[in-house]
GUDO-783297 format. One record per residue (C-alpha): residue in three letters; x, y, z. Coordinates in pm, whole numbers, plus 50000, padded with zeros to 5 digits. Example, Ala and Ser with C-alpha at 12.3 -4.5 7.8 and 13.67 -1.06 7.14 Angstrom:
REM residues 2
ALA512304955050780 SER513674989450714 
REM end
This chain:
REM residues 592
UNK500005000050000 UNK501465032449950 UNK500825062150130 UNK501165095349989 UNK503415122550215 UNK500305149050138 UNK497125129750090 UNK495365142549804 UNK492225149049919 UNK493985167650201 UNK496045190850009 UNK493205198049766 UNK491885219850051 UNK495075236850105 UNK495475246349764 UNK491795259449714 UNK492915292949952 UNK496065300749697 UNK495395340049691 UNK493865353549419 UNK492235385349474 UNK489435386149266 UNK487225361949068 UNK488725387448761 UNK492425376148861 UNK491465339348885 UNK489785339148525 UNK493015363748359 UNK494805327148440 UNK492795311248172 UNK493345340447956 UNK497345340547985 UNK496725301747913 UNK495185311547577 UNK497145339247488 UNK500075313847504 UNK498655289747323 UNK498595319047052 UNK494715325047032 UNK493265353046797 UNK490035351946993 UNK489135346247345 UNK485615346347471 UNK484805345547827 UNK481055334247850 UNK479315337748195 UNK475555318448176 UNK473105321548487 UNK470485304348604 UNK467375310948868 UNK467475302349234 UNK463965308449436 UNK464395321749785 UNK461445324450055 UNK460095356849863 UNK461635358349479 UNK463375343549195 UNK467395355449189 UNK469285352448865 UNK472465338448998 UNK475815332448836 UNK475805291548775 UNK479125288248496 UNK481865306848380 UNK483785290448101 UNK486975302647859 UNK486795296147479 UNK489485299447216 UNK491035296646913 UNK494525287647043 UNK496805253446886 UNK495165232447160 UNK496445203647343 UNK497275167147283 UNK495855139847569 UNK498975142247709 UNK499525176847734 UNK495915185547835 UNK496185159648142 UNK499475175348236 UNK497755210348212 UNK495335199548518 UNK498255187748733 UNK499655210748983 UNK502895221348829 UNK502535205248518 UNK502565227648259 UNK504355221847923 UNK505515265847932 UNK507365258348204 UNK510435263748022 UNK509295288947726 UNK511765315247879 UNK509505343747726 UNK506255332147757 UNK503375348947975 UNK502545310948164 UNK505405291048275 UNK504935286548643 UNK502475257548565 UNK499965266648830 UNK497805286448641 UNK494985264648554 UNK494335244748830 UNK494785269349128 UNK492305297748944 UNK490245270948867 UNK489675252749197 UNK490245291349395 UNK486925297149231 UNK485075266049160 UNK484935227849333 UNK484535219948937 UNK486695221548634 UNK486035203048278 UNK488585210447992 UNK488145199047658 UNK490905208747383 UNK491235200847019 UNK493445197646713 UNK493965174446432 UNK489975165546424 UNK489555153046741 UNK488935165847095 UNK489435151847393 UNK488275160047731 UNK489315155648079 UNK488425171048434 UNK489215180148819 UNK486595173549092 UNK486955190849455 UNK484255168249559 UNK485555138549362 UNK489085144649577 UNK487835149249885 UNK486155116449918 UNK489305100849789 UNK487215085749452 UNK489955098449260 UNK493555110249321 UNK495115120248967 UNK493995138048697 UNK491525113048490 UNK492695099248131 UNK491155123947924 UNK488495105347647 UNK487825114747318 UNK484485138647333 UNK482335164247154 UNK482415194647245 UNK478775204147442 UNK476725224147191 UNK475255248247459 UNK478675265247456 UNK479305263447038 UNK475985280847066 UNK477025306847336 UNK479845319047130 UNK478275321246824 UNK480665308446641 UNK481495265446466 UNK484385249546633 UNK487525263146522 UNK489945241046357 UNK492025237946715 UNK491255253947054 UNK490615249447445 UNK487495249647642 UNK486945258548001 UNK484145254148218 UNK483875266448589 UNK480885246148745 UNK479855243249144 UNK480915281749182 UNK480935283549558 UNK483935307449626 UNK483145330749321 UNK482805367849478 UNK480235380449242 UNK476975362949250 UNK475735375248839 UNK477275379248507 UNK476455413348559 UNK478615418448806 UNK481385391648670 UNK481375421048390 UNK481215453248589 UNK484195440448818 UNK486285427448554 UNK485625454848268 UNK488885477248361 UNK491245450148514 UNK491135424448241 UNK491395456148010 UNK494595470348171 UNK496325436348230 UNK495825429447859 UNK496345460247727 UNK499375457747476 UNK497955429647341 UNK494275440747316 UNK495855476047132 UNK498555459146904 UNK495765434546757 UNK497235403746924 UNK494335393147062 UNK490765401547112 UNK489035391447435 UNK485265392847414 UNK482625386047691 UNK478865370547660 UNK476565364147912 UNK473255340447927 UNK470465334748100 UNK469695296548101 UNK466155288348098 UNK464525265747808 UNK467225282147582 UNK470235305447595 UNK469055338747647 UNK471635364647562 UNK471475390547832 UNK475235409747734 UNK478125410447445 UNK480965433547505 UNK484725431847346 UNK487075445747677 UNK488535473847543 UNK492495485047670 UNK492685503347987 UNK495855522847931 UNK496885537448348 UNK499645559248118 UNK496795567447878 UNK499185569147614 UNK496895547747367 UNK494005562247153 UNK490465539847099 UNK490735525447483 UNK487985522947750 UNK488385562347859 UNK485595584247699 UNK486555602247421 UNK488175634947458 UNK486075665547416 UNK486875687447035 UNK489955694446963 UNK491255664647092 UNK489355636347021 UNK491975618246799 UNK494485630047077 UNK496125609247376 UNK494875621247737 UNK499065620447884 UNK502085628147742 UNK505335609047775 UNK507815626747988 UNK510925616847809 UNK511895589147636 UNK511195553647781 UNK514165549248045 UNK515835512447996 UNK517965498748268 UNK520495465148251 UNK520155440048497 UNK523105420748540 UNK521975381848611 UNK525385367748670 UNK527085337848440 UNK527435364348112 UNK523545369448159 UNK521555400248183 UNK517995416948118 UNK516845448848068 UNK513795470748277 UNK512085494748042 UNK509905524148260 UNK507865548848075 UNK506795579448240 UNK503805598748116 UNK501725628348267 UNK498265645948169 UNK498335670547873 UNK498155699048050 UNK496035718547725 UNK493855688747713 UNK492955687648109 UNK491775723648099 UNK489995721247754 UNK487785699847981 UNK488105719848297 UNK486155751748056 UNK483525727247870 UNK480195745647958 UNK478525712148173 UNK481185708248398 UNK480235720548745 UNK482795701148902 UNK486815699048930 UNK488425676348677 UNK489195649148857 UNK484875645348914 UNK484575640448540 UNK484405605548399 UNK487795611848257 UNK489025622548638 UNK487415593148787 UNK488635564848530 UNK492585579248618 UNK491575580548951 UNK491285541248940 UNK494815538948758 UNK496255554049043 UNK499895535449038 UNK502825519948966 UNK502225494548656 UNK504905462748645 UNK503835448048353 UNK505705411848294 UNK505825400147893 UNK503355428147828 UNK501185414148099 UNK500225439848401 UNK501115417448717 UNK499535445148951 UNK499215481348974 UNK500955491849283 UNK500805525349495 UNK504025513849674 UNK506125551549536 UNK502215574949536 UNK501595598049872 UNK497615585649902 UNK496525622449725 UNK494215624249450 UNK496465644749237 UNK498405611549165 UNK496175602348894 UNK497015625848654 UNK500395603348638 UNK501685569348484 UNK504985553748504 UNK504875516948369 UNK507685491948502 UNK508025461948228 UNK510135431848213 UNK510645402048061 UNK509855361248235 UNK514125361348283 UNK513845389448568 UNK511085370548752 UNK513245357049031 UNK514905395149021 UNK511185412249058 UNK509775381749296 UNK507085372248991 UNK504005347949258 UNK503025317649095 UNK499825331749086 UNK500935361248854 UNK499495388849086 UNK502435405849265 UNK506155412749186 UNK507225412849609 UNK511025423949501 UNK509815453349389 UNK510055477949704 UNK511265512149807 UNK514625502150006 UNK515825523650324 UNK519375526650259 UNK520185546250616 UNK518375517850750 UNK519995489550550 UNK523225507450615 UNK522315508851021 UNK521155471351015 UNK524695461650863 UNK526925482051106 UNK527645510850847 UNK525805535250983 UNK528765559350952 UNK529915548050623 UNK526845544650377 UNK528905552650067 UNK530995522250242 UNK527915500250296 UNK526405508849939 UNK529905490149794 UNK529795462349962 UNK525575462749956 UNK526235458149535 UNK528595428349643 UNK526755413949850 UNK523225416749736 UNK523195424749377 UNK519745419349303 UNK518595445049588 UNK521175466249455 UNK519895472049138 UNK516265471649284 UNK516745503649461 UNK518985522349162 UNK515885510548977 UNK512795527749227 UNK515565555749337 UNK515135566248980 UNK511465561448954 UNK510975584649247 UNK513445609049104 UNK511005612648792 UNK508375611949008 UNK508815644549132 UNK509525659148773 UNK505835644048679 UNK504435656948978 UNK505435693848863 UNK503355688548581 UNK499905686948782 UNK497085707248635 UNK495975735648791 UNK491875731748915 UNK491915768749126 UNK488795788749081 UNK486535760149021 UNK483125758449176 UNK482545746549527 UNK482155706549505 UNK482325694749818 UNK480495699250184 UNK482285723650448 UNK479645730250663 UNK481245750850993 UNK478985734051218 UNK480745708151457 UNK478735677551462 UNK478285652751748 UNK481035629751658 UNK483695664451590 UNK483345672651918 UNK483865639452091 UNK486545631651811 UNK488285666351932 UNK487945657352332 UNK489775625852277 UNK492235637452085 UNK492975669252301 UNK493215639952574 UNK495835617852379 UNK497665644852236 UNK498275662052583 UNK499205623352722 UNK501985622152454 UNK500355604352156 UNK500435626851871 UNK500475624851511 UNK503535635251300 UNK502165670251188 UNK501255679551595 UNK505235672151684 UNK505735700451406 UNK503095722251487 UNK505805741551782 UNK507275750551405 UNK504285768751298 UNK502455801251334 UNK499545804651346 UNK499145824651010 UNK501075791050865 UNK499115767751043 UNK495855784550832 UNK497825791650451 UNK498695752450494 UNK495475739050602 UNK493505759950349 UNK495725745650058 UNK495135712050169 UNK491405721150217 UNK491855732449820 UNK493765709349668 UNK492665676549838 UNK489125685549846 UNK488635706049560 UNK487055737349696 UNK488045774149589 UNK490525794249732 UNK488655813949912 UNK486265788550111 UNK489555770850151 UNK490805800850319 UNK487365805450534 UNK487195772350638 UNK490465768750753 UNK490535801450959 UNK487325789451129 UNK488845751851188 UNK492155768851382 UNK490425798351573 UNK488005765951731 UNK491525745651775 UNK489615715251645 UNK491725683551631 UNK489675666851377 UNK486895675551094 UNK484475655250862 UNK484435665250432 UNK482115646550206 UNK483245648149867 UNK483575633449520 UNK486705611549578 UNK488685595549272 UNK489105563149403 UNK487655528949529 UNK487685540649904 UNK484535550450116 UNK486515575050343 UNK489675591250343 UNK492235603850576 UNK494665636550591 UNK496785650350872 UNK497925692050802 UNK498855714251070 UNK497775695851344 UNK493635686351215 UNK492905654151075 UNK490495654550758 UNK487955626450721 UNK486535630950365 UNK483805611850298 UNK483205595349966 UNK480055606949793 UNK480805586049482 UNK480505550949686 UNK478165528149639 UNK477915528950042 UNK477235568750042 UNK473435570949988 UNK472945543250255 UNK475255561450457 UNK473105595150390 UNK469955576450474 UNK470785566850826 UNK469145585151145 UNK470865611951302 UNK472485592351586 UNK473525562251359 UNK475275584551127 UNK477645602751407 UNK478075567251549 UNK479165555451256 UNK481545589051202 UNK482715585751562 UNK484055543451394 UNK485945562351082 UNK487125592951364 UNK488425563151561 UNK490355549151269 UNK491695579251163 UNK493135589151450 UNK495275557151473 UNK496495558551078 UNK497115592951191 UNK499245584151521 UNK501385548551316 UNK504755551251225 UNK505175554850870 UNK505605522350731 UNK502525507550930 UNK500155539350818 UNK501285532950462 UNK499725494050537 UNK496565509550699 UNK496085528250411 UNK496495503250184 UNK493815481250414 UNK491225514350385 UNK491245516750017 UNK490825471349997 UNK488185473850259 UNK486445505450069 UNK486585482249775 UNK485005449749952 UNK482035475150054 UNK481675489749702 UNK481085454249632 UNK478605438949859 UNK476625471949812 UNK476525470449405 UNK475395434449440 UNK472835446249684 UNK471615474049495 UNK471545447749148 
REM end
């Protein structure tokens, strides 16, 4: 008898909570799959069916399935394509799968079903993986696959006779699938799969369409959409940003700074790679063309154009023209950020170098090093022009890491010169002088904490300030951040000092995913309140009481991002804007 060091049916379960972040990142899997298999055409096809609770009928999501047009698989290769680790890129050194994970962890992250059929030379073949099936210990390797059609519900749901080779995918038992309708599969996935695919989408290498069904006697379509490129350098023309108003409608929305900057990595053994970043920043003519069109009552950034950069916010690392993620690692938070791009991209030899997961959603190498730090942790903290020679010895690969962000944040501050100018639009956001309920027992607590020793970064400075200063700098953070004119900026501010208030609620259009947000100038904490969320009209709705309750929560939370050492507040942050996102999305399902 043999006995297996990880019992199947055990590690199944392990492997079903492998980290990917959304159901959108678990399906781009099946799309880098196809892409490397060199399709023209991929269709992702989402069909729903009816479940009846105690009072209605709910359409509900029931199978999401990938179709293309790529060379397809053998038997052999298609069984090795369900193993864990088994896949056949693993040594294409430029290819966009390789890892060999791909298919099986997004499949079973999502679903407790997977059935795969693939075709070529006339025949197609099909085989499967079942959680259920491997829990129960019925079956422990990936079955023979065995010559079969392929099901004509899905020839009908894309449209289109079975191409001379190709893969199928089908997703069934969806029980870990975030979004509960196609509807939603769509909404969430729209601008991600568009910006991960981008360079492929916009240089004709591949179009990605998606369909969605209702299954009831027949196919019902219900939505056909081809995912257009979401450029975050907005450097491309025909993407999913809203054309640009006259003049500019064949123009691009950013500029490049300079030409792309291309930086040698030095592998070792005669070996090395090269980084490309592109820097690009808004078109400064273009921005204010919009800024004077007639319907515009708010700032820029409230526009749709405004909003869709405001979601690009980031640092792009893009691996074999594949975004890997969009990170905010090198932005300051602000919503002036999106009116920037810088795009990091690499080819599959630098993946050890940039710390490429399996799972194709992070590069972890890529980080802002603390030299003084480094240098302090080594013993050289007298000596860093010492430390940084033996630092290139030593650790070569973090070496060239930090010349590589050192010079990203050195551009970064050229781009961030170029911000547009939004002074002397109208008022957009609330500043209403009155203190509310939770201000003043926000302010008491703070008084109390700040006069026991706790206090925030910008109260330690404040001995450093006039009062006169104290006002110019909260009234341009009052402008800038939340988009009012100068002048109310001014008013407010005087009024927030003369009270000394520690702490002060905004509601405004924000340009990004969170509910609330959080700034600390000359001494006063700003809570601005998002009035773009899907959360916001709930919030609006609530009683009196409930509503300064539930400001008193976000006062409570602000006050400790405010009071964290740096590197912890820029991880709070980061946890605000996810958990801002995980409320946008149980609210749109509960408003659809």
């Amino acid at each position: 008898m043999s006995h297996s060091i990880i019992p199947a049916s055990l590690a199944i379960k392990s492997m079903r909570d492998n980290g990917y972040k959304t159901a959108a990142h678990a399906i781009a899997e099946l799309i880098d799959n196809s892409i490397q298999a060199k399709a023209k055409t991929v269709q992702l096809i989402c069909i729903d069916g009816y479940t009846v609770n105690t009072k209605r009928k709910l359409q509900q999501l029931e199978e999401i399935a990938i179709l293309d047009d790529g060379i397809g698989m053998s038997p052999k290769t298609l069984q090795e394509a369900l193993q864990f680790g088994g896949s056949s890129h693993r040594d294409d050194p430029n290819g966009i799968g390789k890892f060999g994970m791909g298919l099986p962890n997004a499949s079973i992250s999502q679903c407790r079903r997977v059935d795969v059929w693939s075709w070529k030379n006339g025949k197609t073949f099909k085989t499967f993986l079942d959680v259920d099936l491997i829990e129960s210990g019925e079956i422990e390797s990936v079955p023979t696959p065995i010559e079969e059609k392929l099901p004509t519900k899905w020839l009908e749901a894309s449209k289109a006779s079975q191409s001379q080779s190709g893969t199928l995918i089908v997703w069934s038992k969806l029980d870990r699938v975030n979004w509960k309708t196609s509807k939603s599969i769509y909404t969430h996935s729209e601008r991600l799969v568009g910006r991960m695919y981008r360079h492929f989408i916009q240089e004709n290498m591949c179009e990605i369409l998606f369909k969605s069904y209702v299954e009831k006697i027949t196919l019902n379509v219900t939505l056909e959409k081809t995912f257009k490129a979401n450029d975050p350098l907005y450097l491309y023309n025909e993407t999913s940003l809203k054309k640009l108003p006259s003049p500019y409608e064949e123009s691009c929305f950013f500029k490049l700074l300079a030409k792309p900057q291309e930086i040698i990595v030095d592998l070792g053994e005669g070996k090395s790679s090269t980084v490309t970043i592109t820097y690009s920043h808004v078109d400064k003519e273009c921005h204010g063309s919009i800024r004077m069109l007639p319907d515009i009552k708010t700032e820029v950034g409230g526009t749709e154009w405004g909003k869709h950069c405001g979601d690009n916010i980031g640092i792009s690392i893009v691996r074999a023209k594949r975004e890997l993620e969009l990170t905010k690692i090198l932005t300051n938070g602000k919503p002036q950020e999106r009116w920037w791009g810088v795009e990091v991209a690499f080819e599959p030899a630098l993946d050890e170098f940039f710390g490429v997961t399996n799972n194709k959603q992070a590069a972890v190498n890529f980080e802002d090093i603390d030299l003084k730090k480094e240098a302090h942790l080594n013993g050289y903290e007298d000596d860093e022009n010492e430390f940084l020679k033996v630092f290139k010895q030593e650790d070569p690969y973090r070496w060239f890491m930090h010349k590589i962000v050192s010079e990203i944040k050195r551009n970064i501050k050229h781009l961030r010169n170029e911000r547009p100018n939004d002074k002397g639009l109208p008022n957009s956001v609330n500043v209403n002088t009155e203190e509310t309920y939770a201000e003043k027992i926000s302010n008491a607590v703070i008084t109390s904490r700040v006069n026991e020793g706790y206090k925030t970064k910008s109260e330690e400075e404040l001995i450093n300030l006039s009062k006169t200063d104290q006002i110019s700098e909260l009234a341009k953070e009052f402008e800038f951040t939340a988009s009012i004119s100068k002048k109310e900026a001014e008013r407010k501010a005087l009024e927030t000092i003369n009270k000394n208030q520690k702490l002060t609620f905004l509601e405004a259009r924000l340009d990004n995913r969170a509910f609330f947000d959080v700034t600390v100038k000359a001494g006063v904490t700003l809570v601005t309140i998002n009035e773009d969320h899907e959360f916001y009209e709930f919030y609006e709705n609530l009683p009196g009481t409930d509503r300064e309750l539930l400001k008193l929560l976000l006062s409570s939370w602000a006050r400790c991002e405010g009071e964290a050492m740096e590197r912890v507040r820029r991880d709070m942050q980061d946890i605000r804007c996810n958990w801002g996102r995980m409320l946008s999305d149980f609210f749109f399902d509960l408003r659809t």
